[in-house]
KEDOFI-684342 format. One record per residue (C-alpha): y, z, x; residue in one letter. Coordinates in steps of 0.05 Angstrom, whole numbers, plus 5000, padded with zeros to 4 digits. Example, Ala and Ser with C-alpha at 12.3 -4.5 7.8 and 13.67 -1.06 7.14 Angstrom:
// residues 2
491051565246A 497951435273S 
***
This chain:
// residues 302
640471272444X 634171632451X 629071212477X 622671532449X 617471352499X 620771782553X 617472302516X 611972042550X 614372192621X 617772842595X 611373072578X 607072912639X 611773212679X 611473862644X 604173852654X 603173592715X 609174012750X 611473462785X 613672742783X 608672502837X 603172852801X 605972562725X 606771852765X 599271812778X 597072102708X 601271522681X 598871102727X 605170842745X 611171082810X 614271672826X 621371312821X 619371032748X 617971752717X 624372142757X 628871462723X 626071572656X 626472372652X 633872362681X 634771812621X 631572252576X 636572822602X 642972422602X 641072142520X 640072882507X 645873102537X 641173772568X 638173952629X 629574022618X 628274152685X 629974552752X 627874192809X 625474622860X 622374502921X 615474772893X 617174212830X 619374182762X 619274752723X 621474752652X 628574962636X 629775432572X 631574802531X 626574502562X 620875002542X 623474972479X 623474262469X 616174112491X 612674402442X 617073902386X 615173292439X 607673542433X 608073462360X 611272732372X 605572582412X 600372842368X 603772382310X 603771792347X 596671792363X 595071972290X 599371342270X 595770912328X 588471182301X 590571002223X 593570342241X 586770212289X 582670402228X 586369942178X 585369362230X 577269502227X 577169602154X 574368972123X 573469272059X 576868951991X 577968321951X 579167611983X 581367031940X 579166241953X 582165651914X 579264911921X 578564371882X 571664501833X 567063911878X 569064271949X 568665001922X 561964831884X 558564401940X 561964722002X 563865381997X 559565741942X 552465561983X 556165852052X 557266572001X 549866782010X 550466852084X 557467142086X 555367652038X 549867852081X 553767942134X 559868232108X 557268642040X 563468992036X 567968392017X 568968211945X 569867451946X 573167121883X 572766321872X 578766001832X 576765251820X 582265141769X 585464441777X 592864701783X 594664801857X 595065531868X 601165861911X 598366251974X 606166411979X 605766711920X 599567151926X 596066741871X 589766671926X 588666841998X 585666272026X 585065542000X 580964952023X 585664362003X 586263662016X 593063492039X 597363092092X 598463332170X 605063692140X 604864352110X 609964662072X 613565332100X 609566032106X 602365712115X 598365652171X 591465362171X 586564942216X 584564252213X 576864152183X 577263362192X 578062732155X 578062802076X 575162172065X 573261931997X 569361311971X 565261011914X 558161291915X 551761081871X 544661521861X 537961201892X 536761081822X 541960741799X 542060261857X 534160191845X 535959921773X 542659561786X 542059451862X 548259741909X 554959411906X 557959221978X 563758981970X 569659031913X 567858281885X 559558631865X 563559281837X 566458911776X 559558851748X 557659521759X 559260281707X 565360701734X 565261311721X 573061551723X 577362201721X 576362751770X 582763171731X 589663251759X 592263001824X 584562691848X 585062221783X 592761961784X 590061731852X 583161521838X 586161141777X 590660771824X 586160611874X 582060291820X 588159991786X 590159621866X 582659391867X 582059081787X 577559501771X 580260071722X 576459601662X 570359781689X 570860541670X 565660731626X 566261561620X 571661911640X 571062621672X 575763261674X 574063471733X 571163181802X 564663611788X 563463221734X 564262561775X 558962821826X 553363041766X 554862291726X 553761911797X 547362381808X 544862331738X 545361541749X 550361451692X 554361001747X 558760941809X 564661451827X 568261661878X 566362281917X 568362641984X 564262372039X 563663082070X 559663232009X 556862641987X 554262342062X 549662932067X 546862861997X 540662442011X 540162201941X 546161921942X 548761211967X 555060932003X 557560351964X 563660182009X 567360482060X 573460912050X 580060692061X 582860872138X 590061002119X 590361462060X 592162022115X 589062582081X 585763242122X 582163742096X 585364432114X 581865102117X 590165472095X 592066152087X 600166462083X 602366742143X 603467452101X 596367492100X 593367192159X 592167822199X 589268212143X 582568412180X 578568122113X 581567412108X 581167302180X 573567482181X 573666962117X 577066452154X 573266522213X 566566432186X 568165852137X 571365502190X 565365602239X 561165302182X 565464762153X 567164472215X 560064422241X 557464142184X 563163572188X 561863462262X 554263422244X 556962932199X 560562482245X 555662472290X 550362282246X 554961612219X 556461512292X 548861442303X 547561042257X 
***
């Protein structure tokens, strides 16, 4: 079989006249180039050189065949240049799927600064409740609140925790005072719903804690939880990673330790070295993560 990189070694010899000489142009021995010409040779089934004690000169077949290994050569760095030009080319479309309350209070204020640095990536936000396949190429990347396990195909980094618990506005608590504990919740407005998967949880959470009668609006999705809370309508629960750094709202109680939920910055691994979603991943990670450490740290302090 022909092993095309002896080409390589083929060629340097013909130029350099020797294998000494085509050694150091190669940067590499003597021994290694003579190996891998005779290899060449014995896959051909054709002499290409005459060694003489001057060096190696070209035999006819040899002289003939040079100028098609040129043209090899030539074709491989053309293929090397467009494949080095497709791995700096950022340009095109990147798709991002979250639930509304992360993709609206997360990842849509980060957009300014990306698109400042990166103009020539079209970013498109899909917020819709259903879970979207990155398998599937129904999005690129997704910022999704899941447990440690993912399923085949994705790869993704840890952002931290995705705690959630019961929140109230300055307002609200200024009219009502601030519930702390579960007994001072059942005379206090719940505002329920959140859509899909957040509410069949949220619903049972309030079910295990008697206090599912004390729902008084019901929301289709978790955007609308956040704008009832900060309108003063009532308490709801909210993401601490976007509700802790809202300083008009209020921690009622804390979240639960066991629910075992992270919240993963995921992409398919079809996609993950596409030049354009790794720049996206790279700079939402960068600022997710340091706005959840800045987070932490500020609730350690405290």
């Amino acid at each position: 079989m022909l092993d095309w990189n002896d080409l390589r070694y083929f060629l340097a010899v013909a130029r350099e006249g020797s294998t000494l000489a085509a050694g150091r142009a190669l940067r590499t021995s003597q021994t290694t180039v003579a190996r891998r010409v005779a290899a060449l040779e014995r896959a051909l089934g054709l002499p290409l050189f005459e060694k003489r004690q001057a060096g190696y000169v070209l035999t006819p077949a040899g002289e003939e065949l040079v100028e098609r290994a040129t043209q090899v050569e030539s074709s491989a760095k053309a293929f090397s240049e467009a494949a080095a030009a497709h791995g700096r080319d950022l340009r095109g479309t990147v798709r991002i799927t979250s639930e509304d309350i992360y993709m609206n209070g997360l990842v849509s204020p980060l957009l300014r600064e990306f698109h400042e640095l990166h103009p020539e990536i079209m970013i498109e936000l899909d917020a819709a409740q259903e879970m979207r396949d990155l398998g599937e190429g129904e999005a690129d990347i997704a910022v999704r609140s899941s447990s440690k396990h993912q399923p085949a195909g994705l790869v993704g980094r840890q952002l931290g925790k995705d705690d959630w618990t019961l929140y109230c506005s300055r307002s609200y608590a200024a009219r009502h005072g601030t519930p702390a504990s579960v007994d001072d919740l059942r005379s206090h407005a719940i505002v329920g719903g959140g859509g899909g998967n957040l509410w069949r949880h949220y619903q049972a959470w309030l079910q295990q804690l008697g206090l599912e009668d004390r729902v008084a609006m019901h929301h289709a999705n978790s955007t609308g939880l956040l704008s009832a809370v900060r309108s003063g309508l009532g308490i709801a629960v909210l993401p601490c990673v976007l509700a802790d750094s809202d300083s008009d709202l209020i921690r009622c109680i804390e979240p639960r330790a066991d629910h075992g939920r992270i919240l993963w910055l995921l992409t398919h691994e079809r996609v993950r070295h596409e030049p354009r979603v790794r720049t996206v991943i790279d700079f939402l990670y960068d600022r997710l993560s340091r706005h959840i450490r800045s987070l932490e740290a500020q609730r350690a302090a405290a």
